[in-house]
C-alpha positions as CSV (number, residue, x, y, z in Angstrom):
1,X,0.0,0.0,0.0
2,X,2.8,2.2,1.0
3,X,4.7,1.7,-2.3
4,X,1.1,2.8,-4.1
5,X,1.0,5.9,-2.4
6,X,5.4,6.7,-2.7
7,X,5.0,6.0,-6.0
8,X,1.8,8.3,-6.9
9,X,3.4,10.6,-5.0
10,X,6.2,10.7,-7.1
11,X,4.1,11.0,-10.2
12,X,1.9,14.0,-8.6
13,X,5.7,15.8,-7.7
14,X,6.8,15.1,-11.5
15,X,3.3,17.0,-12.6
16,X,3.5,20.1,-10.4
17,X,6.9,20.2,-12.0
18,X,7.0,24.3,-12.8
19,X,5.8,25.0,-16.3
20,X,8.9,27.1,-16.8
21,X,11.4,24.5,-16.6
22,X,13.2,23.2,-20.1
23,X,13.8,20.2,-21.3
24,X,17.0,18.6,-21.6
25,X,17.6,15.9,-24.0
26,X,21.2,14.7,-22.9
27,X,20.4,15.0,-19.3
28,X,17.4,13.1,-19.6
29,X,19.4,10.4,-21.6
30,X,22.2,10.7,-18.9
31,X,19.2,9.5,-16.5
32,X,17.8,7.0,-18.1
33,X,14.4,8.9,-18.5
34,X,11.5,8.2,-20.4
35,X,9.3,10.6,-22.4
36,X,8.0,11.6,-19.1
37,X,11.4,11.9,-17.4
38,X,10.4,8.7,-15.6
39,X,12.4,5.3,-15.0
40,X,12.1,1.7,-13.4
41,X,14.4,1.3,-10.2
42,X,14.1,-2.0,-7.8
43,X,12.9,-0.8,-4.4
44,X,14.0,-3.0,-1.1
45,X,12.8,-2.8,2.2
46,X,15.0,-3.9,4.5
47,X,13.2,-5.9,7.6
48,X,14.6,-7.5,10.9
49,X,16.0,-10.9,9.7
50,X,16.3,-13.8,11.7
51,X,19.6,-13.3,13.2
52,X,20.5,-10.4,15.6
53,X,23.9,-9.9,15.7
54,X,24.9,-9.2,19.7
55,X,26.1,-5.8,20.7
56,X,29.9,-5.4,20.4
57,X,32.5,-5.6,18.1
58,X,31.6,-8.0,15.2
59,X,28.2,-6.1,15.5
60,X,30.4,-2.9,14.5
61,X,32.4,-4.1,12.1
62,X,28.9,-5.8,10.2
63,X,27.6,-1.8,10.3
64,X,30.9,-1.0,9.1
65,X,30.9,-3.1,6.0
66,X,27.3,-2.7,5.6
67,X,28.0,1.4,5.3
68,X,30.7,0.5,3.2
69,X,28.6,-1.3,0.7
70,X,26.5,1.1,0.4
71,X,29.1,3.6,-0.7
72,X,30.3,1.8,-3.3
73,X,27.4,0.5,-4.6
74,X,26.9,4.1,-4.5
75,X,30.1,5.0,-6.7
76,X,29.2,2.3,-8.9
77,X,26.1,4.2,-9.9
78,X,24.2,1.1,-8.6
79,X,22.5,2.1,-5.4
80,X,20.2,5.4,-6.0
81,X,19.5,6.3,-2.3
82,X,19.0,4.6,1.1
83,X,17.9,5.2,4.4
84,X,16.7,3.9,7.7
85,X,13.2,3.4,8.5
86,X,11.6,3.9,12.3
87,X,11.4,0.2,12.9
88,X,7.9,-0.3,12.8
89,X,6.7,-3.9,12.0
90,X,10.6,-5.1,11.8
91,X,11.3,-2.4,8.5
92,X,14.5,-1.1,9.0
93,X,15.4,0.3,5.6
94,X,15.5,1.0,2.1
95,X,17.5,1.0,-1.0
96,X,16.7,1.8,-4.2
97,X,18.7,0.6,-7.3
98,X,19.6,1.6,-10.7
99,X,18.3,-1.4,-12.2
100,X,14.6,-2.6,-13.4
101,X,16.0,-5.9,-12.5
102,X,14.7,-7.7,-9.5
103,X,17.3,-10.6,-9.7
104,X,19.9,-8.0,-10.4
105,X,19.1,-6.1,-7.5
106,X,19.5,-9.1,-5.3
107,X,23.1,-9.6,-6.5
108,X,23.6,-6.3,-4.6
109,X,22.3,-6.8,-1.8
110,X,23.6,-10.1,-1.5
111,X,27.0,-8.3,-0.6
112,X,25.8,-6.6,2.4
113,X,27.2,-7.5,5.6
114,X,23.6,-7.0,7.4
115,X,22.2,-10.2,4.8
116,X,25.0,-12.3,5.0
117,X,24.8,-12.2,8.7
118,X,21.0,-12.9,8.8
119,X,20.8,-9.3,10.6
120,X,18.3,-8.2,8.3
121,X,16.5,-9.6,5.0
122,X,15.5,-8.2,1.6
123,X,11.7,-7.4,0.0
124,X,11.9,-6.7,-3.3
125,X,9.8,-4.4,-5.5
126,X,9.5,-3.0,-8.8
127,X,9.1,1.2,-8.6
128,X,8.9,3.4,-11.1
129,X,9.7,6.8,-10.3
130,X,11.2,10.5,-11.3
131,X,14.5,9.9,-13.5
132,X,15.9,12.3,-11.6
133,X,16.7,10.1,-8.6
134,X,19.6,9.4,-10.3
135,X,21.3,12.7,-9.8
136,X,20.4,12.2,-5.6
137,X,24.1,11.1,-4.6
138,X,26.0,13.6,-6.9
139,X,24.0,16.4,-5.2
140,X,24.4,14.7,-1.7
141,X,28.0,14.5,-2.1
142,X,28.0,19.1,-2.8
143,X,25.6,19.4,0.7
144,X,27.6,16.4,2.8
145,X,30.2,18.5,5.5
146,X,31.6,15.2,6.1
């Protein structure tokens, strides 16, 4: 239901785009947009897996690689955004990836220290969303301090 409403949410955002904005062929092509500056992505929702990992160090270091991961999924152009969630029902997180692939998608996530573990475990969806996700991390990196 939630993914209904991101993802008409998304569209509504893309409509109230101002009027007064133009076109740009080679950025929309650098995207990956459609006609209507949209794309496919694979949405995951991370949720509290079967395993918790006890407090202390190999429960750092697993956070550690699974930050890590993310960055360079990240700087591989494969990993759109991500974020934590507030825990409700056992969802932890998100990703969402470059790809319309599902099995491709679990490829990446199958590197993540938090999966391998059993700390947390994938949900996979299809979304289709605003091309312009893609740009997210480039513009994340110019407001980042650290």
């Amino acid at each position: 239901m939630w993914i209904r409403r991101m993802a008409a949410g998304c569209a509504l955002l893309a409509a109230l785009a101002p009027a007064a904005a133009q076109y740009d062929a080679a950025l929309a092509q650098s995207l990956g947009a459609n006609e209507n500056g949209m794309r496919s992505y694979v949405l995951v929702m991370l949720k509290t897996g079967p395993t918790r990992v006890p407090d202390g160090a190999e429960r750092t270091k697993m956070f550690e690689g699974h930050f890590a991961n993310m960055r360079r999924l990240a700087a591989e152009k494969k990993l759109v955004m991500a974020g934590p969630l507030d825990g409700v029902e056992g969802k932890r997180g998100i990703f969402v990836f470059a790809t319309p692939d599902i099995e491709v998608a679990k490829t990446y996530v199958a590197t993540d220290p938090v999966i391998i573990n059993g700390e947390m475990v994938a949900e996979y969806h299809k979304f289709f969303a605003s091309a312009g996700l893609m740009a997210v991390n480039d513009i994340h990196a110019k407001i980042q301090k650290q």
